[in-house]
C-alpha positions as CSV (number, residue, x, y, z in Angstrom):
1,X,-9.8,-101.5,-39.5
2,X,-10.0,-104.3,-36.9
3,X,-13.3,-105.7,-36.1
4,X,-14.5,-103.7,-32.7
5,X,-15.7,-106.5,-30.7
6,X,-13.4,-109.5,-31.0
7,X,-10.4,-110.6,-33.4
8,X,-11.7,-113.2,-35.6
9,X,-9.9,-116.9,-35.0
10,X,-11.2,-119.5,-36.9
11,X,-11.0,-122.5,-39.9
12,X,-11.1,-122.0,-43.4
13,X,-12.0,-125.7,-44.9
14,X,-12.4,-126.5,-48.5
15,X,-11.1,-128.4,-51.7
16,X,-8.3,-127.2,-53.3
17,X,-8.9,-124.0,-55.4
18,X,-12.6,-123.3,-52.9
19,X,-11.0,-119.7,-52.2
20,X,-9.6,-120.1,-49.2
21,X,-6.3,-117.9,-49.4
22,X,-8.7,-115.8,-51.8
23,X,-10.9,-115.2,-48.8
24,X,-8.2,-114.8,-46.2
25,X,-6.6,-112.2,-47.8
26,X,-9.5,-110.4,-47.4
27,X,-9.2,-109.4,-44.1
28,X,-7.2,-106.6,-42.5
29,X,-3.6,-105.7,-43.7
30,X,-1.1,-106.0,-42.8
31,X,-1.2,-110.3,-42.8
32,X,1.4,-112.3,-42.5
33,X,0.9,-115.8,-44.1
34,X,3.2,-119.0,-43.1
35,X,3.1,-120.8,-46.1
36,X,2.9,-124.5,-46.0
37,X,2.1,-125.3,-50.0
38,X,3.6,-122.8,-51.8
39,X,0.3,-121.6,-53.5
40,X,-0.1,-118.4,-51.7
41,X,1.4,-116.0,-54.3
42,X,-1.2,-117.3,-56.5
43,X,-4.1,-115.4,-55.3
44,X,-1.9,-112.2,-54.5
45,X,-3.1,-110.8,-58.4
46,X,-6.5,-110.3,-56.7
47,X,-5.0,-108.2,-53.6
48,X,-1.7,-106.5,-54.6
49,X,-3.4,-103.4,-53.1
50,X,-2.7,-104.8,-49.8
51,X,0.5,-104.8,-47.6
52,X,1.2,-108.8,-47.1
53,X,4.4,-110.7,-46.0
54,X,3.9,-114.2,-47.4
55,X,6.9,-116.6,-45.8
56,X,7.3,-119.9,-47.2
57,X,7.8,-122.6,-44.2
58,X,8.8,-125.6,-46.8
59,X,12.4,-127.2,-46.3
60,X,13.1,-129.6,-49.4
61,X,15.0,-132.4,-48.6
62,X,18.5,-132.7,-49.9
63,X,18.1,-136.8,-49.8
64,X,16.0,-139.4,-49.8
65,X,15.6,-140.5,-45.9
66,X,14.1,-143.4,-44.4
67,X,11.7,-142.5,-41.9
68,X,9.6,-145.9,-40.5
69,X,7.6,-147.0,-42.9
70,X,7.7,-143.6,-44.8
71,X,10.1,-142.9,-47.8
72,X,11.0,-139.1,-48.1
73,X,11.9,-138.1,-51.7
74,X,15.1,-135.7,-52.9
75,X,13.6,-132.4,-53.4
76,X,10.4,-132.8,-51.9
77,X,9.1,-131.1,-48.5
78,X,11.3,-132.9,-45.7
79,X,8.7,-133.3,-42.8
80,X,10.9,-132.8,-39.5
81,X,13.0,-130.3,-41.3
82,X,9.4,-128.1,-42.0
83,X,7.9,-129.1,-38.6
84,X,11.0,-127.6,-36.8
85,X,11.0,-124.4,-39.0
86,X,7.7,-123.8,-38.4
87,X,7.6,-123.8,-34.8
88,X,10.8,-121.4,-34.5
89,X,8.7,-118.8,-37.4
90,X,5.6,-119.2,-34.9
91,X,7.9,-118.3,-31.6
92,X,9.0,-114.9,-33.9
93,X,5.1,-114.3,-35.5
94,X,4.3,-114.3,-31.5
95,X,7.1,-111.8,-30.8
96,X,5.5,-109.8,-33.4
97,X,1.8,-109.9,-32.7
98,X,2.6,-108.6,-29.5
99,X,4.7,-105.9,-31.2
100,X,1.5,-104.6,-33.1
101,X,3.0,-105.5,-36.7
102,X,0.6,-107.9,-37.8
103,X,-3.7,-107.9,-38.0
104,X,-3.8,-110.9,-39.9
105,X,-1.7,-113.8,-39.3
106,X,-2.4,-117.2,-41.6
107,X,-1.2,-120.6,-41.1
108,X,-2.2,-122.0,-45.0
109,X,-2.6,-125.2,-44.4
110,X,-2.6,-127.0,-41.1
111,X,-3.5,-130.2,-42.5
112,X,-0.2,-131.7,-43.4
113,X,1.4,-130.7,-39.1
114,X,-0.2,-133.5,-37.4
115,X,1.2,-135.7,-40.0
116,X,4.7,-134.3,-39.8
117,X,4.5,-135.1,-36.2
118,X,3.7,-138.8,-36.4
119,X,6.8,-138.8,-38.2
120,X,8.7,-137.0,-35.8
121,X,7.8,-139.6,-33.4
122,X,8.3,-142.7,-35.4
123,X,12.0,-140.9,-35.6
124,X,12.1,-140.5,-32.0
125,X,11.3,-144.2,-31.6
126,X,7.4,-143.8,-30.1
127,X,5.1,-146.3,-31.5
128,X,1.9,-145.4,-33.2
129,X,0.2,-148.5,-34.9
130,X,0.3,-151.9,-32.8
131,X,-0.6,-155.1,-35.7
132,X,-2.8,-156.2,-32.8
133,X,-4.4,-153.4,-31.1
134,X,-4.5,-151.0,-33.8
135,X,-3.5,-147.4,-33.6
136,X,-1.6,-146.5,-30.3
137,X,0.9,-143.4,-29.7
138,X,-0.9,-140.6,-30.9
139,X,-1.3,-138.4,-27.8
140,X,2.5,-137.7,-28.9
141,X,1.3,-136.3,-32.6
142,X,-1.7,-134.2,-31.3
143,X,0.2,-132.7,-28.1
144,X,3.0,-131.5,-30.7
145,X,0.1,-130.2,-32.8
146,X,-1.0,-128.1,-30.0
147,X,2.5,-126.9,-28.9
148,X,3.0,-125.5,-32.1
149,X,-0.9,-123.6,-33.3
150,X,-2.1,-122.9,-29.7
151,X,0.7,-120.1,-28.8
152,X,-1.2,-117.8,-31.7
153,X,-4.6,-118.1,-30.8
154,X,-3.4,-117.7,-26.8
155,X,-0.9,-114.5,-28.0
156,X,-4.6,-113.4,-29.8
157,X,-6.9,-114.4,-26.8
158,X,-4.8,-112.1,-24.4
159,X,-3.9,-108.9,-26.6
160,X,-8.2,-108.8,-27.2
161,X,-7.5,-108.1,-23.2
162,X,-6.1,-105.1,-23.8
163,X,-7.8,-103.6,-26.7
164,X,-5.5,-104.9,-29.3
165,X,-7.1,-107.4,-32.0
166,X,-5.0,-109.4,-34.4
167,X,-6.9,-112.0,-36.5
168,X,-5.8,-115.7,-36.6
169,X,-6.9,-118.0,-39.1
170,X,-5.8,-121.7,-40.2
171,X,-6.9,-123.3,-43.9
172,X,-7.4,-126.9,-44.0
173,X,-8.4,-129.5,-46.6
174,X,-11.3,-131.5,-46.6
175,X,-11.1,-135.5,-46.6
176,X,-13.2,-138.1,-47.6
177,X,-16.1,-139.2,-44.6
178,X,-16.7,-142.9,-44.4
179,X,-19.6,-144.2,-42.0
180,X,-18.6,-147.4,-40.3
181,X,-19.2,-150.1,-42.9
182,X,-16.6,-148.5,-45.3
183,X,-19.2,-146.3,-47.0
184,X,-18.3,-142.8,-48.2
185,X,-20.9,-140.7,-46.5
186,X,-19.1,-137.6,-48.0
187,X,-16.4,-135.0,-46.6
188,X,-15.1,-133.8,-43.5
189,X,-12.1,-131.5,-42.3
190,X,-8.9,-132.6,-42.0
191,X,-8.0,-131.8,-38.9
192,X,-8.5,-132.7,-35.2
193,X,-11.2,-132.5,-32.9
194,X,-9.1,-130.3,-30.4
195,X,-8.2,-128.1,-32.8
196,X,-11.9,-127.1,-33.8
197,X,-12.5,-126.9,-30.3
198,X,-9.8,-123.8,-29.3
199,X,-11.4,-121.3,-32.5
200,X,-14.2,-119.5,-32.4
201,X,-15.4,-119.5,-36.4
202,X,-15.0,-122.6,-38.5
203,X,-16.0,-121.8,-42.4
204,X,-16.6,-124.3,-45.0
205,X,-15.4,-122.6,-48.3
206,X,-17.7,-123.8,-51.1
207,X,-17.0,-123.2,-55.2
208,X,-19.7,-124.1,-57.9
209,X,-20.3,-123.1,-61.3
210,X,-23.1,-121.4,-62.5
211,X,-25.1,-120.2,-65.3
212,X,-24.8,-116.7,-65.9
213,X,-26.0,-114.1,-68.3
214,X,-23.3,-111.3,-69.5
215,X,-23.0,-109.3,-72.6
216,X,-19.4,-110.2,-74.9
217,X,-18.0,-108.3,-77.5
218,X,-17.4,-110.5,-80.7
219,X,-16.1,-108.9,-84.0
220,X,-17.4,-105.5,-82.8
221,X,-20.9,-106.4,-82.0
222,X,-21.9,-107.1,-78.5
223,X,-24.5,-109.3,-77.5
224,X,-26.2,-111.1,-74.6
225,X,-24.4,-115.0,-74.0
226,X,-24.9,-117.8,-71.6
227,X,-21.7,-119.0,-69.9
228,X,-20.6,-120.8,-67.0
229,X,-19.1,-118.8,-64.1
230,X,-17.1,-119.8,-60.8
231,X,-18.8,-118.7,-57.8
232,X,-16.9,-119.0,-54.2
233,X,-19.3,-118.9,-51.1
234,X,-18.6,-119.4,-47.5
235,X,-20.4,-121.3,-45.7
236,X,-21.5,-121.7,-41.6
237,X,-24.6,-123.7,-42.1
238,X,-23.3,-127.3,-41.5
239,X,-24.7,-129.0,-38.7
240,X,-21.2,-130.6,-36.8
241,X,-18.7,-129.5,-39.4
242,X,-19.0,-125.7,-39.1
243,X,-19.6,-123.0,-36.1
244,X,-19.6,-119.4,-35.2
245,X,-20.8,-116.4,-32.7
246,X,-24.3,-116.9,-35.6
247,X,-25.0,-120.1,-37.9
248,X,-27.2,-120.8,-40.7
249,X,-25.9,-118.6,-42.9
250,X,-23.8,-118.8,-46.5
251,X,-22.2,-115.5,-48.2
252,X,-21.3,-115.0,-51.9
253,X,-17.8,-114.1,-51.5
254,X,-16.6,-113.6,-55.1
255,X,-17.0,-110.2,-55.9
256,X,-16.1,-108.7,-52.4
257,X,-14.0,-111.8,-50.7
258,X,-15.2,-112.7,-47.6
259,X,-14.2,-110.1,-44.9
260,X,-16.5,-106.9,-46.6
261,X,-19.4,-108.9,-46.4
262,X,-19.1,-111.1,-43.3
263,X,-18.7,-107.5,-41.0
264,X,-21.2,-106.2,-42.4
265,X,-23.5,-109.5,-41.9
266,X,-22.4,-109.5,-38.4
267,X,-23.3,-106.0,-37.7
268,X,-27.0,-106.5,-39.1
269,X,-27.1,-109.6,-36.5
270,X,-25.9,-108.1,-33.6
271,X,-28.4,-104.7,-33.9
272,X,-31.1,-107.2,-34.6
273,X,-30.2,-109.0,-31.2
274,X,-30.0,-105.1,-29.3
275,X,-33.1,-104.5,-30.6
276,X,-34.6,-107.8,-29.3
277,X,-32.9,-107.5,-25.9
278,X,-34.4,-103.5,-25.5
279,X,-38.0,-105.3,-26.2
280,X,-37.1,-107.5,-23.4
281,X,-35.7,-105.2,-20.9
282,X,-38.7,-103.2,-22.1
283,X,-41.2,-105.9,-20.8
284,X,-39.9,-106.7,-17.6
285,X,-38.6,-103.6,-16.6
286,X,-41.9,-102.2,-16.8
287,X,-43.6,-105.3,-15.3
288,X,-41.6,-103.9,-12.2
């Protein structure tokens, strides 16, 4: 079922292997997901219960090219080759949001585009980095950034006009945060400012081990052990790096991925905040 107040558009950040596809796939089916890494698959074990179309964007190169200052490798992901793929699959996942055949549609990741389109433009001959001046050019990488996401969360903005509520969601990495002497200060998103901007959620996806507890079977016999356990949480408690319609919170997602327990979080916060607004009304309507 689609959440009855709003499709969800937002950021999943996080290391590799955080549970961000683990988390996505959570949501409602059916979900498409544009595959940027070829790593999808990998967490479709956990939700094979689910109907999902997962299309691999990635064009290998045939030949080693000479891009600039870039070398791309023979059988590795050719940048302009993916870049123009994608944007063609987006124009068709468009044509099919509006068609009412997807509730989830995933971009997994968006970290690698903007990239892709710097070299697009040092093949089209538009300068990026002056010796002198430093970095110039890159209105041309972030405007082809935004021709390619923005028609999605647009197509999703508009259908919520009408009643119909598909689900947009981009992954990214995370990259290391330096403060202006050089320091590492620790990690950020890897993405653009702009891009955070035009979503509505942005989740930092968070894995730690921890001590647990459990009960093993060992040559018949069982008995109580101490191991160490993965735990996946999402957070939306990080002053600047994440946001939503509420903040300050962080979810254990590993048992239930994140969608189960993020509605029903949602739904305790929004009675709490009827409640509070009856009080109100309440007050000053009696006041009157």
């Amino acid at each position: 079922m689609i959440h009855p107040y709003k499709p969800f558009i937002g950021i999943f950040a996080g290391d590799p292997g955080a549970g961000k596809t683990f988390s996505v796939l959570s949501f409602p089916d059916p979900i498409l997901i544009l595959d940027l890494e070829n790593r999808a698959e990998w967490n479709l074990f956990y939700w094979g219960f689910k109907e999902v179309e997962i299309r691999s964007v990635l064009e290998m190169a045939e030949k080693s090219v000479k891009l600039g200052s870039r070398t791309i490798m023979a059988g590795m992901p050719h940048p302009l080759k993916t870049l123009h793929r994608l944007e063609r699959e987006i124009a068709k996942v468009v044509s099919e949001m509006k068609e009412g055949k997807w509730a989830t549609v995933v971009i997994d990741s968006i970290s690698d585009i903007r990239d892709w389109a710097a070299i697009e433009a040092e093949a089209k001959g538009i300068a990026l980095w002056n010796p002198k001046t430093g970095p110039v050019g890159w209105r041309y990488p972030n405007e082809r950034t935004r021709e390619i996401l923005f028609p999605l969360i647009h197509t999703s903005r508009k259908l919520a006009k009408e009643g119909k509520y598909v689900n947009v969601i981009f992954t990214v990495w995370l990259k290391d945060e330096y403060d202006e002497s050089g320091k590492r200060i620790g990690k950020t998103l890897d993405t653009k400012e702009f891009v955070l901007y035009n979503v509505d959620w942005v989740i930092w996806m968070e894995r730690r081990e921890e001590t647990v507890k459990k009960y093993m079977e060992e040559g018949g016999v069982k008995k109580m052990v101490t191991v160490n356990e993965p735990r996946y949480y999402a957070r939306c408690d990080i002053p600047g790096k994440t946001k939503g319609m509420f903040t300050g919170w962080v979810l254990d997602v590993t048992d239930t991925g994140f969608w189960k327990p993020f509605i029903e979080f949602c739904d305790k916060k929004l009675e709490e905040l009827r409640k509070k607004i009856e009080k109100i009304k309440a007050v000053y309507g009696g006041a009157r």
